[in-house]
C-alpha atoms as a printed R data frame, in Angstrom:
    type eleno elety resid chain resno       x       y       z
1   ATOM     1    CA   UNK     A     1  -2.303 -19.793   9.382
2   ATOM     2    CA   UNK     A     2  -0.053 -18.423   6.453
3   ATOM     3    CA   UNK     A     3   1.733 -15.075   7.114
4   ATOM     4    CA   UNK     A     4   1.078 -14.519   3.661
5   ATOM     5    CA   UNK     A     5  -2.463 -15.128   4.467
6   ATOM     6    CA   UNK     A     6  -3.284 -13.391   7.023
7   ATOM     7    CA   UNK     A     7  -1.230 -10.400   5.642
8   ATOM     8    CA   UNK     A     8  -4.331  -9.864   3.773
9   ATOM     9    CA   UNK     A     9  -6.228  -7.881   5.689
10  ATOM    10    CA   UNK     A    10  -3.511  -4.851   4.908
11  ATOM    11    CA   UNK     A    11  -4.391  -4.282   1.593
12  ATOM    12    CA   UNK     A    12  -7.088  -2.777  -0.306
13  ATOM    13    CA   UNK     A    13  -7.361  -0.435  -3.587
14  ATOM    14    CA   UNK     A    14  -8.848   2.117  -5.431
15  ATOM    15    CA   UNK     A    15 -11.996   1.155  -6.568
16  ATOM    16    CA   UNK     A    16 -13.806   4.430  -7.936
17  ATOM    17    CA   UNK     A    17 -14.340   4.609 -11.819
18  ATOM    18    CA   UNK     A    18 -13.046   2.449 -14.355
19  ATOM    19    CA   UNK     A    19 -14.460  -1.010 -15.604
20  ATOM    20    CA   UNK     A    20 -14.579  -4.052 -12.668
21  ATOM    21    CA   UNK     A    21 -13.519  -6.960 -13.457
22  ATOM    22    CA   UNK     A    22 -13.977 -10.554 -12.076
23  ATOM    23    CA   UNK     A    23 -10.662 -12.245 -10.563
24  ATOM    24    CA   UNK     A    24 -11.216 -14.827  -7.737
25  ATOM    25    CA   UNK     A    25  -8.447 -16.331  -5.331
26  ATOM    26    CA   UNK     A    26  -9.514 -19.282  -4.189
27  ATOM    27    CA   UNK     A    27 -13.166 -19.119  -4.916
28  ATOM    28    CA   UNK     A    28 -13.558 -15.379  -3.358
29  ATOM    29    CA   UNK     A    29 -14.984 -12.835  -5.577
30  ATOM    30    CA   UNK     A    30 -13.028  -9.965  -5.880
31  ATOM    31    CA   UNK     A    31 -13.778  -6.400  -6.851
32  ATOM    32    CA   UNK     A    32 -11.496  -4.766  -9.218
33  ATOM    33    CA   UNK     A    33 -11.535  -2.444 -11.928
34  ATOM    34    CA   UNK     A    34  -9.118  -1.169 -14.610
35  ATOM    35    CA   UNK     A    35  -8.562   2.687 -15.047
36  ATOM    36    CA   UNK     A    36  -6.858   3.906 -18.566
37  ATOM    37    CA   UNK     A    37  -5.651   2.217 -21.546
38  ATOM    38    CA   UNK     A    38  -1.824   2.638 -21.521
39  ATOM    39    CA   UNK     A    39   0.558  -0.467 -22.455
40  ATOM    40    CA   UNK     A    40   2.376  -0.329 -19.345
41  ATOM    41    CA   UNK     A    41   0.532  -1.291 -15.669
42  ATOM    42    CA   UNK     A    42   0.120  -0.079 -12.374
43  ATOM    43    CA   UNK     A    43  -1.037  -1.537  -9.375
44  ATOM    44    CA   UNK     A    44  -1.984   1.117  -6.438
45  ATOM    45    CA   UNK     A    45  -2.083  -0.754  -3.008
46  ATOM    46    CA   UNK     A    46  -2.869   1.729   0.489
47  ATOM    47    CA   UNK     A    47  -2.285   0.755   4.419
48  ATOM    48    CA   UNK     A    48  -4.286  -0.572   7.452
49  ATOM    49    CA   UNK     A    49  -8.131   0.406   7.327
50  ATOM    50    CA   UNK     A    50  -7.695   2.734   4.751
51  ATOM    51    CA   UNK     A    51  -9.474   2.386   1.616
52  ATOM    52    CA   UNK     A    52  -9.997   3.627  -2.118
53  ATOM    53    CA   UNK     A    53 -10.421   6.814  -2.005
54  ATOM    54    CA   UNK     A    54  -6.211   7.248  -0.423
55  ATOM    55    CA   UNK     A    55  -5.483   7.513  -4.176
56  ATOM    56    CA   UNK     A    56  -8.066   9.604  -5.575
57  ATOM    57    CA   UNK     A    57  -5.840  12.111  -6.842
58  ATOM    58    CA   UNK     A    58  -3.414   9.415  -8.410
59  ATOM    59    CA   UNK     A    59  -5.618   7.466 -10.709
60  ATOM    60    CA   UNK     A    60  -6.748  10.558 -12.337
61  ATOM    61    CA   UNK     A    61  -3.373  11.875 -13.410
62  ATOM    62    CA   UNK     A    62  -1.466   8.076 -13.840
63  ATOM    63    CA   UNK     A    63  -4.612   6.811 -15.697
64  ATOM    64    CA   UNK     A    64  -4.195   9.338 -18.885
65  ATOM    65    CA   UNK     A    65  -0.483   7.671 -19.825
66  ATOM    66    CA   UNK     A    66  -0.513   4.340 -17.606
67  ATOM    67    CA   UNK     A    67  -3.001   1.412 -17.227
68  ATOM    68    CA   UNK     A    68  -4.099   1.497 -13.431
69  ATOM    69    CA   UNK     A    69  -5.374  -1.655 -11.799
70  ATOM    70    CA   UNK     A    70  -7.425  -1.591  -8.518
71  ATOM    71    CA   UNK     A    71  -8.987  -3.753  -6.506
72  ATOM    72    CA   UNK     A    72 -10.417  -5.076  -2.787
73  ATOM    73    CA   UNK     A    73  -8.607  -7.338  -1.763
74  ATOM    74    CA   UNK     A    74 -10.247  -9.433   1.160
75  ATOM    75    CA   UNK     A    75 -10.918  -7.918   4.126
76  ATOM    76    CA   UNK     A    76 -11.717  -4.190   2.383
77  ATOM    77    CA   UNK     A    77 -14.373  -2.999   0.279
78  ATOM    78    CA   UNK     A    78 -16.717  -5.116  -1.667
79  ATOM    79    CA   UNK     A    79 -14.222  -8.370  -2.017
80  ATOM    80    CA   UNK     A    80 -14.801 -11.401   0.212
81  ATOM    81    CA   UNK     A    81 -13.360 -12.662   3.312
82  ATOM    82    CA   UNK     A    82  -9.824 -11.254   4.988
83  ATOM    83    CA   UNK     A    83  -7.797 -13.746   4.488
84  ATOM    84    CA   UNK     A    84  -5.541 -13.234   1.174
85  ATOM    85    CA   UNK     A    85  -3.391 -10.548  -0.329
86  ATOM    86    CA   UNK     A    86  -0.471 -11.064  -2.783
87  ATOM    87    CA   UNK     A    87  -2.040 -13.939  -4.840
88  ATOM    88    CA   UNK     A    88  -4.790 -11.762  -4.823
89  ATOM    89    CA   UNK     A    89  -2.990  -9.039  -6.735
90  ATOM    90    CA   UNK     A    90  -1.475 -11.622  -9.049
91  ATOM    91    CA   UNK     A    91  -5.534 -12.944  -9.565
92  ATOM    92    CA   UNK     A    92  -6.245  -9.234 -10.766
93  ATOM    93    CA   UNK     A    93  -2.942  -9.136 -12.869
94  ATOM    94    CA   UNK     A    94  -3.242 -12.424 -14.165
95  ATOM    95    CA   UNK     A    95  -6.726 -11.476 -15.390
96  ATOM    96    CA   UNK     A    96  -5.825  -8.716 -16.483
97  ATOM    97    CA   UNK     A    97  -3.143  -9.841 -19.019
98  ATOM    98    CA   UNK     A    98  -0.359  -7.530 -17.702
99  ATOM    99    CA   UNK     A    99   2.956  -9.609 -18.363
100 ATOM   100    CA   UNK     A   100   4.424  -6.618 -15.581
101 ATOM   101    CA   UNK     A   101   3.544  -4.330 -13.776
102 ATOM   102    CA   UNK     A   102   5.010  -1.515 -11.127
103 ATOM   103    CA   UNK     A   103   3.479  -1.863  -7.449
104 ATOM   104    CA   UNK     A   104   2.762   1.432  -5.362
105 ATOM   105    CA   UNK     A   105   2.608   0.471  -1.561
106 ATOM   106    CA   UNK     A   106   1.763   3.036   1.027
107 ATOM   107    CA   UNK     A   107   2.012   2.494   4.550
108 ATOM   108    CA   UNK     A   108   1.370  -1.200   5.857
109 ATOM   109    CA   UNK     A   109   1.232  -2.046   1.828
110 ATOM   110    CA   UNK     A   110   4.612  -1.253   1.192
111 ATOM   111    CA   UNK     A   111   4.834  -5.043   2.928
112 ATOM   112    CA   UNK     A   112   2.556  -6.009   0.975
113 ATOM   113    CA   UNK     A   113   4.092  -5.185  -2.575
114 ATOM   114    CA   UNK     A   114   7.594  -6.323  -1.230
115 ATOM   115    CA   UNK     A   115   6.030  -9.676  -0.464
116 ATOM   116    CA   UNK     A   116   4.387  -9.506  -4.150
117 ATOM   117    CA   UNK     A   117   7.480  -9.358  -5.743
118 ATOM   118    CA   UNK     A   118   9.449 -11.784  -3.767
119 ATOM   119    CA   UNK     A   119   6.506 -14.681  -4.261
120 ATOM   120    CA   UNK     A   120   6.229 -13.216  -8.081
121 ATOM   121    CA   UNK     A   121   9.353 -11.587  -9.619
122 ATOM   122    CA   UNK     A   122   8.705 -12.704 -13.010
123 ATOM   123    CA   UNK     A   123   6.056 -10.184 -12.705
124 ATOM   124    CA   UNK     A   124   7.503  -7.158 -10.919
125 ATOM   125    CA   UNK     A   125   8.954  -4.379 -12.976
126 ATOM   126    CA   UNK     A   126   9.550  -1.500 -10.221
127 ATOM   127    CA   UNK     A   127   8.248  -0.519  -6.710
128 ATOM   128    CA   UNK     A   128   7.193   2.447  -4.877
129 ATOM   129    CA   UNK     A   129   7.112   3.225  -1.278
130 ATOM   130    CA   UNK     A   130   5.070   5.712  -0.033
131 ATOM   131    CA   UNK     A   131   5.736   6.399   3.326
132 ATOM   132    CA   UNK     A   132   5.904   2.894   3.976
133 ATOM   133    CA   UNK     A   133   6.868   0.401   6.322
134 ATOM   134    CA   UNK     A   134  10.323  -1.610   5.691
135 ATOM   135    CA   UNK     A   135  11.949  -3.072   8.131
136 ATOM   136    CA   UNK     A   136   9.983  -5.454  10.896
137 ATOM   137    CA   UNK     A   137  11.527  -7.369  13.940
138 ATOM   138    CA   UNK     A   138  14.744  -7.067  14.963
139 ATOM   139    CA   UNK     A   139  16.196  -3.370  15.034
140 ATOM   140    CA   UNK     A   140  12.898  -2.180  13.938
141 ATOM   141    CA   UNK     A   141  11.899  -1.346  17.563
142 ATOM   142    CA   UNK     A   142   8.802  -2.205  19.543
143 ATOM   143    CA   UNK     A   143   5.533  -3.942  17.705
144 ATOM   144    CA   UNK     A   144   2.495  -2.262  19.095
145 ATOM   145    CA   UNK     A   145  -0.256  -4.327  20.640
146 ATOM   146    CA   UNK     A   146  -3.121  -4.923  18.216
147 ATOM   147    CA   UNK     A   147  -5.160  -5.657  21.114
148 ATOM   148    CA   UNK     A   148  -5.291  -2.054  21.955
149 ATOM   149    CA   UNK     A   149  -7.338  -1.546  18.840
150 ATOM   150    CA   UNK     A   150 -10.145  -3.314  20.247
151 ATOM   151    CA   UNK     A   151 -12.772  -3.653  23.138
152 ATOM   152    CA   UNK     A   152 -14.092  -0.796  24.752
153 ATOM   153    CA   UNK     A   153 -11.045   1.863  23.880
154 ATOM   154    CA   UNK     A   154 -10.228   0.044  21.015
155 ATOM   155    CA   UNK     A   155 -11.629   2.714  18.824
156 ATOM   156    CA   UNK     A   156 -10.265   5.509  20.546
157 ATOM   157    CA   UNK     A   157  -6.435   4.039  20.464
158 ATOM   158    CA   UNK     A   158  -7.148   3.994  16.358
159 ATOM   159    CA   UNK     A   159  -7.963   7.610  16.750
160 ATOM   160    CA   UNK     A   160  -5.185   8.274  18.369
161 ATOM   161    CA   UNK     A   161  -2.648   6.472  15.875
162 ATOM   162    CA   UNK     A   162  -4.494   8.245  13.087
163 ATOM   163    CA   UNK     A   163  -4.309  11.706  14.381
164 ATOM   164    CA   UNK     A   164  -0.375  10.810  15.007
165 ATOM   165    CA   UNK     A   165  -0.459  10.430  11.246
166 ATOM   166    CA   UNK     A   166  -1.177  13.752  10.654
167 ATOM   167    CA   UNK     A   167   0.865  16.817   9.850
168 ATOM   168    CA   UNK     A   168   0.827  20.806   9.377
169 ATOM   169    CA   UNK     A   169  -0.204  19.669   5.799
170 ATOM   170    CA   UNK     A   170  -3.206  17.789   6.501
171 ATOM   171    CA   UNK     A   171  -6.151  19.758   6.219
172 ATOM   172    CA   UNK     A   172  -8.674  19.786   8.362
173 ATOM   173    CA   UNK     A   173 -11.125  18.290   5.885
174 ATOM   174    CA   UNK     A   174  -8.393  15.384   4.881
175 ATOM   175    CA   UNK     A   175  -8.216  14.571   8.690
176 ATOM   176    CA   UNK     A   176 -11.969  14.644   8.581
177 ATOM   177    CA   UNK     A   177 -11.510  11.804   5.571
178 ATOM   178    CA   UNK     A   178  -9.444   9.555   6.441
179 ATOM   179    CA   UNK     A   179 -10.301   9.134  10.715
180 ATOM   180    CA   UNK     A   180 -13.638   8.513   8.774
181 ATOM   181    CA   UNK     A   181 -11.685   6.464   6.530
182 ATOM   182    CA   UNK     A   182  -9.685   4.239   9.157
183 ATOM   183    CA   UNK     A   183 -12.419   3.972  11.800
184 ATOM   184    CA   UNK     A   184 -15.070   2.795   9.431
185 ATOM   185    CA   UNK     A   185 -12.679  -0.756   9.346
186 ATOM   186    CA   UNK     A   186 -14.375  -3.648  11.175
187 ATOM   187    CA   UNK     A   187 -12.398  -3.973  14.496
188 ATOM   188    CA   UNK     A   188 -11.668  -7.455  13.373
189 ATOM   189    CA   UNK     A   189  -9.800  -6.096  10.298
190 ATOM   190    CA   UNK     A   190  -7.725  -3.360  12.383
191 ATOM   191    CA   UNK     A   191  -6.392  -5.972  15.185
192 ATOM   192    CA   UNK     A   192  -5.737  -8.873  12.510
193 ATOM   193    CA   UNK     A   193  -3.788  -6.578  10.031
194 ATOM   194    CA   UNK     A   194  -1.707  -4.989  12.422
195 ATOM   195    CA   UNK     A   195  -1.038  -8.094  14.362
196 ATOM   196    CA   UNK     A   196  -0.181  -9.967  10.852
197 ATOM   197    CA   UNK     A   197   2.099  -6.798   9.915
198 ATOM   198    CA   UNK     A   198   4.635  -6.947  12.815
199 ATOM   199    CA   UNK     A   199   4.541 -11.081  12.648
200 ATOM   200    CA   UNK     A   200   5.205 -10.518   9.338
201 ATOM   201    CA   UNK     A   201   9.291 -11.038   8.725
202 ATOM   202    CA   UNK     A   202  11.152  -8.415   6.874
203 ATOM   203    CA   UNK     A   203  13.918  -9.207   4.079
204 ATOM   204    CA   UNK     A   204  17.024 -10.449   6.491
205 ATOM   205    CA   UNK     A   205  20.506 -10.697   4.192
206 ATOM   206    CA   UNK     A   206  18.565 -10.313   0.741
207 ATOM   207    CA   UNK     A   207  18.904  -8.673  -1.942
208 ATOM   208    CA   UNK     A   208  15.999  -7.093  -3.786
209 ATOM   209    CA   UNK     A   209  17.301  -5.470  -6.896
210 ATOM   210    CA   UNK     A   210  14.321  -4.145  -8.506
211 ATOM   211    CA   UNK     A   211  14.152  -0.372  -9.018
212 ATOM   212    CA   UNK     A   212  12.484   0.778  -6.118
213 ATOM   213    CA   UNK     A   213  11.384   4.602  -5.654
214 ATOM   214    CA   UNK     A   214  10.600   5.394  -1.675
215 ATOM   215    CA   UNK     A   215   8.675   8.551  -1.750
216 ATOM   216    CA   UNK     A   216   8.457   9.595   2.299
217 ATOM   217    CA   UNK     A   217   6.878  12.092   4.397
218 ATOM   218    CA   UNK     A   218   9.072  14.869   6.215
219 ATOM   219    CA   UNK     A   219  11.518  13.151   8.625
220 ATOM   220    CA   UNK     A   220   9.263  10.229   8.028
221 ATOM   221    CA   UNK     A   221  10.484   7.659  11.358
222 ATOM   222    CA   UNK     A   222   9.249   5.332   9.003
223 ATOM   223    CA   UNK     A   223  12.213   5.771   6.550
224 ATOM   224    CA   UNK     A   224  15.131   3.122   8.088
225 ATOM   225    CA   UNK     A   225  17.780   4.428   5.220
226 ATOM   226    CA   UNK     A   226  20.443   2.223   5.944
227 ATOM   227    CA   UNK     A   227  18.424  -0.952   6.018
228 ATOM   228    CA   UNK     A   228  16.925   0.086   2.396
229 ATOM   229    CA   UNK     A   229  20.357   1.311   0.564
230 ATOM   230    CA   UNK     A   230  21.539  -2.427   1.210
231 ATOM   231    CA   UNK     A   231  18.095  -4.258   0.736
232 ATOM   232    CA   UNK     A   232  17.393  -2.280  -2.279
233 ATOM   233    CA   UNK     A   233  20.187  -1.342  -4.314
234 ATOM   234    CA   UNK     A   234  18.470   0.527  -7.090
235 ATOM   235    CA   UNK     A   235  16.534   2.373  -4.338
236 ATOM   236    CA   UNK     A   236  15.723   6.486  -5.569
237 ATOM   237    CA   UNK     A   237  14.791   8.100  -2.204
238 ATOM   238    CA   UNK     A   238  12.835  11.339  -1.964
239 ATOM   239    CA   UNK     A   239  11.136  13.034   0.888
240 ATOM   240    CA   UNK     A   240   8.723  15.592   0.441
241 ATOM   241    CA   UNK     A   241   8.995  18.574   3.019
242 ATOM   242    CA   UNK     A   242   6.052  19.632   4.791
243 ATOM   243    CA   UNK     A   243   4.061  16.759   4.656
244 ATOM   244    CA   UNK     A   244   2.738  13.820   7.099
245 ATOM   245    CA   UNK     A   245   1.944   9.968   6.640
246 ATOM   246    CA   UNK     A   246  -0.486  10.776   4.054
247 ATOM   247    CA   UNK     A   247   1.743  12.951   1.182
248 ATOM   248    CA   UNK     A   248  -0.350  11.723  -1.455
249 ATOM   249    CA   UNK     A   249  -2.970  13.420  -0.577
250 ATOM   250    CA   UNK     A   250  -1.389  16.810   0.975
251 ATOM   251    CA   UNK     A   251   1.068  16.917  -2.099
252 ATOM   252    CA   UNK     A   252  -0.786  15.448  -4.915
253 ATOM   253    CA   UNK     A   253   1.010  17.586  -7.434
254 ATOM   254    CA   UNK     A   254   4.156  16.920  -6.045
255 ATOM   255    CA   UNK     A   255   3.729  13.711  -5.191
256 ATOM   256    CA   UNK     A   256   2.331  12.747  -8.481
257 ATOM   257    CA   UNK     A   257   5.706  14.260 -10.310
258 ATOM   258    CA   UNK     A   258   8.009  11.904  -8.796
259 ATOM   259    CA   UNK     A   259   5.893   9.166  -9.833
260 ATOM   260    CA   UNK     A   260   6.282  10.250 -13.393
261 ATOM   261    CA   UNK     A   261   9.468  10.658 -13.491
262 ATOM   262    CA   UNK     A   262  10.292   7.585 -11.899
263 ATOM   263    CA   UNK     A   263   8.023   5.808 -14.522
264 ATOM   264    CA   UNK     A   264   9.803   6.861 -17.012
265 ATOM   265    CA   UNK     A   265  13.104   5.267 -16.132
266 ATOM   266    CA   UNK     A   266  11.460   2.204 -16.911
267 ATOM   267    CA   UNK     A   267  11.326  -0.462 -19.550
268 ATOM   268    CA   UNK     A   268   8.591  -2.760 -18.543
């Protein structure tokens, strides 16, 4: 099957609020819903088994100046069946009559949006990373097994990744959220999207030279800076001290900052 297929399963969006909307990709319904009624577009996308509520105190706060689109893509939430992501998002843009838009990635969707704007570039004003995953294969060190996410201790190997996720920063209610989050995911969805992920190539001797904010957590090991200063060229890098895989939500103030300012660099 189609790496860009099966990559699918990695992405899903915000889907609280807002007016849905009725995209399809390839005859699969999709949920998705618009949030403000700014001139410029933004498309928030999270990580493995997470789900909407990862950006509930973005779309708030970006919604008042920007246009925010959201959506399930298969394999999350209300859309159909896991097995399509970045023509997905260009379904929802496409429908949505944004000429460009800027593509937040956190996690396992920072991937995703860098696969978005290599398939449509005509399309892709900025990206931001948030904490997110950039360099796969070689030099990137060893994939995990996605097998160990299921069977009988599948569930308790997520846990354990999760609660690795977690920092001094992460309350004890936001670790209560999102190993709710993460383990409500169909087993199915948690094996095939990190499988997909680290069979999933990273850019090798290319270029990407759209401006590209990476927004990490605290001596993120996520965060391969050499790799991204040549990849991305008009990369802005930022770490936020004191917090964990989730910053967005232990830093939303701070978080959400950057993001403005970033935004306002650009013409799009």
């Amino acid at each position: 099957m189609d790496r860009r297929i099966c990559f699918a399963v990695l992405l899903a969006l915000f889907v609280a609020g807002g007016s849905a909307n009725g995209a399809t990709v390839d005859g699969i319904p999709l949920h998705s819903s618009s949030h403000g009624t700014g001139s410029k577009t933004i498309i928030l996308v999270h990580g493995w088994t997470c789900d909407d509520t990862t950006w509930e105190a973005q779309v708030p706060a970006l919604s008042k100046q920007y246009r925010v689109l959201t959506l399930d893509l298969p394999g999350h939430g209300k859309s159909g069946s896991p097995k399509l992501f970045a023509r997905a998002v260009e379904a929802v843009r496409s429908e949505a009559k944004a000429e460009k838009v800027v593509l937040v990635g956190h996690s396992m969707g920072t991937p995703v949006i860098v696969q978005y704007a290599r398939m449509f570039p005509q399309h892709t004003a900025a990206l931001v990373f948030v904490d997110g995953l950039v360099r796969i294969g070689s030099g990137a060190g060893p994939a995990p097994n996605p097998q160990q996410f299921s069977g009988p201790e599948g569930r308790k190997a997520r846990e354990n990744m999760i609660r690795g996720m977690f920092s001094a920063s992460t309350t004890p209610a936001m670790q209560g959220h999102i190993l709710n989050m993460m383990l409500g995911a169909p087993e199915a969805t948690a094996v095939g999207a990190m499988k997909a992920t680290w069979g999933f190539p990273s850019p090798k001797d290319e270029v990407i030279k759209v401006p590209v904010l990476g927004l990490y957590a605290d001596h993120s090991r996520l965060a391969d800076r050499e790799f991204m200063k040549t990849t991305y060229p008009n990369l802005q890098y930022v770490e936020i001290s004191g917090t964990g895989h989730f910053l967005m939500m232990e830093k939303p103030d701070e978080f959400n900052r950057h993001v403005f300012d970033f935004l306002k660099t650009l013409s799009f």
